[in-house]
C-alpha positions in Angstrom: -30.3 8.9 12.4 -32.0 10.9 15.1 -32.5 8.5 18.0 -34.1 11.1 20.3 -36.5 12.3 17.5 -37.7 9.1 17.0 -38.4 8.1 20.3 -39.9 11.0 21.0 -42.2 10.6 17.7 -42.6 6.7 19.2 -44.1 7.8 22.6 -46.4 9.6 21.2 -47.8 8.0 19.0 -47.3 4.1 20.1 -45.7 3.8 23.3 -48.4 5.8 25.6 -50.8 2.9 23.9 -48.8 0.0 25.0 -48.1 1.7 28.5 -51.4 2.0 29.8 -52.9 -0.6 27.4 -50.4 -3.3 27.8 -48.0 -2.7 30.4 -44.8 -2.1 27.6 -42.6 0.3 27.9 -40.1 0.6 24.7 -37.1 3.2 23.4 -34.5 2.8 21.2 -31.0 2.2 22.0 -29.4 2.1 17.9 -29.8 1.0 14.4 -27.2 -1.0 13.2 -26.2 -2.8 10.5 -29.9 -3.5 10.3 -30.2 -4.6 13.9 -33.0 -2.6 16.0 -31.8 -2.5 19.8 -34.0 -1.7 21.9 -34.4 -1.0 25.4 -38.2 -2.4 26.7 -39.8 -2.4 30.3 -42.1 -4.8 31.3 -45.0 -3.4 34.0 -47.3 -4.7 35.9 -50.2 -5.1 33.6 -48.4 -7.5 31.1 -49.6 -11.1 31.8 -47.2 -13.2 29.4 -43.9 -14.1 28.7 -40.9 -12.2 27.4 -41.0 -13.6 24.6 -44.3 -12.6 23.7 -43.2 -8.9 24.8 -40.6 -9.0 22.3 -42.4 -10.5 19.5 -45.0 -7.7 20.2 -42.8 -4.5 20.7 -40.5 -5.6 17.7 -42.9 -5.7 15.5 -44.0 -2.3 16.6 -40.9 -0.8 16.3 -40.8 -2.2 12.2 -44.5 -1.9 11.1 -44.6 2.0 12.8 -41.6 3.6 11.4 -40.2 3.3 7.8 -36.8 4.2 8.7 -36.6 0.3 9.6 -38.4 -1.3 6.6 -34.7 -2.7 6.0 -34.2 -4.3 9.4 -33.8 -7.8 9.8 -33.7 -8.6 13.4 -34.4 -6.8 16.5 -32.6 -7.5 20.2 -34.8 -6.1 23.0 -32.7 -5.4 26.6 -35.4 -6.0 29.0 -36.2 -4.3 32.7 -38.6 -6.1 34.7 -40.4 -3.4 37.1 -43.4 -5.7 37.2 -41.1 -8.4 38.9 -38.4 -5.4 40.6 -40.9 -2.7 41.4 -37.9 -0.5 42.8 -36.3 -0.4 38.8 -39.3 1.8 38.5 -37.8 4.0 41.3 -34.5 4.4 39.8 -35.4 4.6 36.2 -37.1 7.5 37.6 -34.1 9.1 39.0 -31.9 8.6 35.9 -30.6 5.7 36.9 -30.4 3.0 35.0 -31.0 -0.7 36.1 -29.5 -3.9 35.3 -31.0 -5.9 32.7 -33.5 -9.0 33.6 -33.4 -10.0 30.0 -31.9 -10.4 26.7 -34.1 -11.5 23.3 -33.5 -11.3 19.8 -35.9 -11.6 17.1 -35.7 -12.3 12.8 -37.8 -10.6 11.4 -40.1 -12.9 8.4 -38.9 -10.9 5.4 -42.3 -12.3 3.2 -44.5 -10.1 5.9 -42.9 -6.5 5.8 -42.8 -6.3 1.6 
């Protein structure tokens, strides 16, 4: 699996969207043993919870690309630049920040067959 291919072909055609739409920010860490990981920021225009940021951006991530039609859960690592504006800063420097967040998801398997 091509992680960089994908998240390149999942900025393009999703993530801009939920940037300047929502305030999400999402890539992806792995794929394993039918886990998605995935790395999200959350940005100044998003007005709920984490919770509701993972539930959104997971289900992205498994409705968008096929690769994941056999995924079963989903663990988001979250970075909170709405509430930490300098992670911004550093994420644009190549660092990376701590985490402000861990969720996991299950995903209903009656709704993706």
């Amino acid at each position: 699996m091509n992680i960089e291919e994908i998240n390149r072909k999942h900025y393009i055609t999703q993530d801009i969207y939920y940037r300047v739409g929502f305030g999400l920010s999402s890539k992806l860490l792995r794929f394993d043993k039918g886990i998605i990981y995935l790395e999200m920021e959350v940005r100044n225009k998003w007005e709920k919870s984490y919770n509701a940021a993972v539930y959104e951006i997971a289900h992205c991530w498994k409705k968008e690309h096929p690769v994941f039609s056999s995924a079963v859960a989903c663990k988001v690592y979250i970075i909170d630049s709405k509430k930490y504006p300098y992670k911004r800063t550093l994420m644009h420097l190549g660092i990376k920040p701590g985490y402000d967040g861990v969720k996991g998801i299950l995903y209903d398997s009656k709704k993706f067959n």
